[in-house]
N, C-alpha and C positions, 0 to 999 in steps of 0.2 A: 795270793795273787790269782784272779781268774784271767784263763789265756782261750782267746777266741779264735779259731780257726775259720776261712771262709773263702770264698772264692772259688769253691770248686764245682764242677758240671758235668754233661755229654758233651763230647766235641770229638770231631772225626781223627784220625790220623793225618800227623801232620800240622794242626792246628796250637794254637796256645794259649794257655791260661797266666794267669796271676796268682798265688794265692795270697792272702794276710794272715797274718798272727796279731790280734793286740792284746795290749793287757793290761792289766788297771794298775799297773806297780808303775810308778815315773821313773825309776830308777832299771826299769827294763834293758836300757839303750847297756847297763855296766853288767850285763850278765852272756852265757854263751846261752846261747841259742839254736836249737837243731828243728830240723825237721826229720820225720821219719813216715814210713807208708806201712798197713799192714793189707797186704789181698787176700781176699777168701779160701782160704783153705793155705795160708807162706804164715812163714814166720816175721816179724816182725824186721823192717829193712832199713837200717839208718839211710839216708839220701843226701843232706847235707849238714853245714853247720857254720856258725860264727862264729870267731872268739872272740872272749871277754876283752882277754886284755890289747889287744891290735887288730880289730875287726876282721883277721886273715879270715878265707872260708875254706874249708875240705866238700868235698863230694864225691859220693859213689862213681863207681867207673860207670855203672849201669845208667848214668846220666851227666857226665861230665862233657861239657861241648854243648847241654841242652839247657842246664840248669841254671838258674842265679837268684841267689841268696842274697838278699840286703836287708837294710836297716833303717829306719827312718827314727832318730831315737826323739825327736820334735813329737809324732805321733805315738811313742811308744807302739812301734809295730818293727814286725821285721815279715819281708818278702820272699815267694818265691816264683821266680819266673819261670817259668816251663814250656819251651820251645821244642817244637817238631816231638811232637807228642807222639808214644807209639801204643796199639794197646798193652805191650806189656808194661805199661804205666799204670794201668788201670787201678785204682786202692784208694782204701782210707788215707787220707794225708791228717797228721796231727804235728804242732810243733811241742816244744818242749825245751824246757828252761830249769835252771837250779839254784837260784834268784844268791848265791854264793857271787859275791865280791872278793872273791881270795881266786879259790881254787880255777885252773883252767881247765874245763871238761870237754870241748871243741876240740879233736884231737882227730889225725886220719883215722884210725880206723872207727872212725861214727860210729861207735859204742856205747855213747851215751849213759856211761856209767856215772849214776851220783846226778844225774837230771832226772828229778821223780816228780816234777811241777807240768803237766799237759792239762788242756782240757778238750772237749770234742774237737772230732777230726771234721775233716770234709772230702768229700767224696769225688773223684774224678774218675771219669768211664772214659776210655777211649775207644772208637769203634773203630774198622779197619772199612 
């Protein structure tokens, strides 16, 4: 499965984006799905996620209240909305998926163990 990340930009503080994930799998919409960020010189930050099997979503505290996660499984895509943007948002945004039909890997602590399925990120700057 190739997964496309997009959506991302400059945009001041305070402002908001959209981002997209698609993917060429139809069967997308029956998988978890995460999003994660990595900034220049941090370690890699889970941020959200869906699960497979009941669409619930988990999210970082560092962005809960800002963030939202969906799903469009019609488009094979899943979303992430990003409101009141701060620069410490600033990073690679990539999603990621583990195209598994069984296991649930959407879990709080957005660990993302056992999702080894991303393709390029996309990039959001926030400026203050």
């Amino acid at each position: 499965v190739q997964l496309q990340a997009s959506g991302g930009g400059s945009v001041q503080t305070g402002d908001f984006l959209r981002l997209s994930c698609a993917a060429s799998d139809s069967r997308f919409g029956d998988y978890a799905v995460g999003w994660f960020r990595q900034a220049p010189g941090k370690e890699r930050e889970g941020v959200s996620c869906v699960r497979r099997s009941d669409s619930s979503t988990y999210y970082a505290d560092s962005v809960k209240g800002r963030f939202t996660i969906s799903r469009d499984n019609a488009k094979n895509t899943v979303y992430l909305l990003m409101d009141n943007l701060k620069p410490e948002d600033t990073a690679v945004y990539y999603c990621v998926t583990d195209l598994d039909l069984w296991a649930e890997r959407c879990k709080p602590d957005l660990d993302f163990s056992g999702m080894n399925y991303w393709g390029k990120g996309t990039l959001v700057t926030v400026s203050s």
